[in-house]
N, C-alpha and C positions, 0 to 999 in steps of 0.2 A: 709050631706044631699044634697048641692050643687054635691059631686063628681060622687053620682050615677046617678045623670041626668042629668050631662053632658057628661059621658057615655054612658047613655043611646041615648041622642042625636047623638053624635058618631055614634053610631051603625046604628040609622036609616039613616043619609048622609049618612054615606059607603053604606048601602043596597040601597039606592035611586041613587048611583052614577052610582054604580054595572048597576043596573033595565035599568039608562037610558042609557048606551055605549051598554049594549048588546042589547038592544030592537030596539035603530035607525039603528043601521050599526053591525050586523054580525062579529065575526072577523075573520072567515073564508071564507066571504063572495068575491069572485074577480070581484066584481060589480064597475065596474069605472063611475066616474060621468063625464059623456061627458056633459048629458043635462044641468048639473045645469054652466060645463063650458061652453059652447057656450051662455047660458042666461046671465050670467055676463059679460061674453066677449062682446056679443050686444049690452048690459046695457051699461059696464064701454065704449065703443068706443060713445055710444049713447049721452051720457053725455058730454064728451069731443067735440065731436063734436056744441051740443047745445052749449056750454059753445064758443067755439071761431066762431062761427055765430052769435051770443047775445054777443059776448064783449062787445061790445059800451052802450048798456046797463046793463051789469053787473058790467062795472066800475062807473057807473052812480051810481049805488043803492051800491057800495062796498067802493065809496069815499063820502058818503054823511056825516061820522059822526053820534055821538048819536049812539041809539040804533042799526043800520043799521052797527057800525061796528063789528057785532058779523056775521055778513052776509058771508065775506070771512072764516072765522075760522070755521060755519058749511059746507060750502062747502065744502072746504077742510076736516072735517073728514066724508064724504058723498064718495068723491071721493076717498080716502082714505079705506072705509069699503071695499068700492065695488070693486075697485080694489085688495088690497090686497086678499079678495073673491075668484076671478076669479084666480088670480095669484096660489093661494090654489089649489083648485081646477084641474088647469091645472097642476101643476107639480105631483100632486093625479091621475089626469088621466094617463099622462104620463108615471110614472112608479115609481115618486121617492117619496121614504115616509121618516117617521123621525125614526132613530134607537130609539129602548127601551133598548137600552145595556147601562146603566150608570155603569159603575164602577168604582168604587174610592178606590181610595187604601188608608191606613190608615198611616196616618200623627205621626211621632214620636215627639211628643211633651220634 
């Protein structure tokens, strides 16, 4: 009873994964994302810049303790998103992608 409807689940993820890769990005599509790089790129320099003009007070609120030290650790995966983002993106624009060629060759046990 369990195996056919998790099957059944199965099937619809696959069909929904299918639905959403081909429905955002084409795969034949040679649409490079300059915009969404140059938005992250403004963003992530935007950021860094705030961040060592506000030093003085960011280490104010980043060394107080309590609750306030979870303060650096979201920053950091903030800066972190957005850069890594940008970084995507521009090597996307630029030209290089990630190969789909896995091949593995089989292991003689």
């Amino acid at each position: 009873m369990i195996r056919p409807a998790v099957r059944r689940l199965s099937k619809v993820i696959t069909e929904r994964k299918t639905f959403v890769s081909t429905a955002v990005i084409p795969e034949s599509s040679n649409h490079k994302p300059w915009a969404k790089t140059i938005l992250l790129g403004v963003l992530s320099g935007g950021m860094y810049v705030l961040l060592f003009a506000y030093g003085d007070m960011a280490t104010k609120y980043f060394t107080r303790g309590s609750w306030y030290a979870c303060l650096p650790i979201a920053t950091a995966f903030v800066f972190t998103f957005v850069h890594s983002a940008f970084a995507a993106y521009l090597l996307s624009a630029v030209g290089f992608e990630a190969s789909n060629n896995h091949k593995t060759e089989p292991t003689e046990d």
